[in-house]
N, C-alpha and C positions, 0 to 999 in steps of 0.2 A: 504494500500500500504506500501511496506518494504522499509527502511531508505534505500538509495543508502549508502554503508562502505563507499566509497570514496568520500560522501561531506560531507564536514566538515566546511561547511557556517553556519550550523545550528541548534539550539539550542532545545534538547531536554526539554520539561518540565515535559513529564509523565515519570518515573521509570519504564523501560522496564520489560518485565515480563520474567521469567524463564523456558521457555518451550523447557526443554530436560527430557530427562529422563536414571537411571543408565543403563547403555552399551550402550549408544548411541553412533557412532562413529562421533569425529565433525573432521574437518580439517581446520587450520587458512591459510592465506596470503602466506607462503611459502609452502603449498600443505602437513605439518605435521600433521599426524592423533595426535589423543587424546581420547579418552573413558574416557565416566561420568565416574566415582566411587561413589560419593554419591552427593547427591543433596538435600539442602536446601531450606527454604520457600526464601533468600533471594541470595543464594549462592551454587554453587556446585566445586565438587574434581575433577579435573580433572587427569589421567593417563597419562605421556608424557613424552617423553625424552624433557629435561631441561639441561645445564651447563654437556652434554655429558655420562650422565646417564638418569634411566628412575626416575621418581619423581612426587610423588602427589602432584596438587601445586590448592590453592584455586583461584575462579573466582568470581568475583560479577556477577550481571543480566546484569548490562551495560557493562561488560569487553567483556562477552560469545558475547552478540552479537555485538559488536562493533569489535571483534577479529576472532569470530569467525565465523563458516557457517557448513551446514549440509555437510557429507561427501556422496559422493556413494560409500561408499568402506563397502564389505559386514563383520559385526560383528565376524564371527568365523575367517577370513582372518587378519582383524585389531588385533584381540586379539593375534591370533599366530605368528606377526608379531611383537608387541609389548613383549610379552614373550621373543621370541628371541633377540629383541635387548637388554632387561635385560640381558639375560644371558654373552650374548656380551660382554656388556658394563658397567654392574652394573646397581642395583637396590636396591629400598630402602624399606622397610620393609613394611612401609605402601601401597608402590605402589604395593608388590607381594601379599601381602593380600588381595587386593581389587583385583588383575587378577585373585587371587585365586577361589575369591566368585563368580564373575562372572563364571568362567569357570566351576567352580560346578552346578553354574544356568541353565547348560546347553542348553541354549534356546535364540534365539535373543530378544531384546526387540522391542516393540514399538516403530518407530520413529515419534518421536514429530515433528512438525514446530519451527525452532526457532523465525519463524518472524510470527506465524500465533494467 
């Protein structure tokens, strides 16, 4: 059974696990899409607009799912949505590099469970 986000009575002991995978679309608390960029044994990159630009910014396993939740918003829609608000609004080097590789990837990925 998935942790309810919103209790916060209770005290984690096992180190949640990391199950996303690169292009996955997640969306946090205020309905903000994000795409993996790269993913770690403990840690992944997330793709997002941040402080009014778009910017790769790193997640632990317990931030993603404490923060985060799986999006239904479909991969080729999120990534062209996110391209544009770069272009918009600025981006950062690393973050158009990783839409790059993605979008070269041509292909949606796998979606993971994040709580499974």
């Amino acid at each position: 059974m998935a942790k309810d986000p919103t209790d916060y009575s209770t005290v984690d002991f096992i180190a949640p696990a990391l199950h996303v995978t690169c292009g996955q679309v997640l969306m946090d608390r205020q309905r903000h899409i994000a795409i993996v960029a790269k993913k770690g044994r403990s840690c992944a990159h997330l793709v997002r607009v941040t402080s009014g630009a778009l910017r790769m910014t790193r997640h632990s396993a317990k931030e993603i799912v404490e923060e985060w939740s799986e999006a239904d918003y479909p991969f080729d829609r999120a990534l062209a949505k996110l391209l544009e608000l770069g272009r918009q609004h600025g981006i950062t080097d690393a973050a158009r590099v990783a839409l790059e590789r993605l979008s070269r990837s041509g292909r949606e990925p796998t979606q993971h469970r994040l709580f499974g």
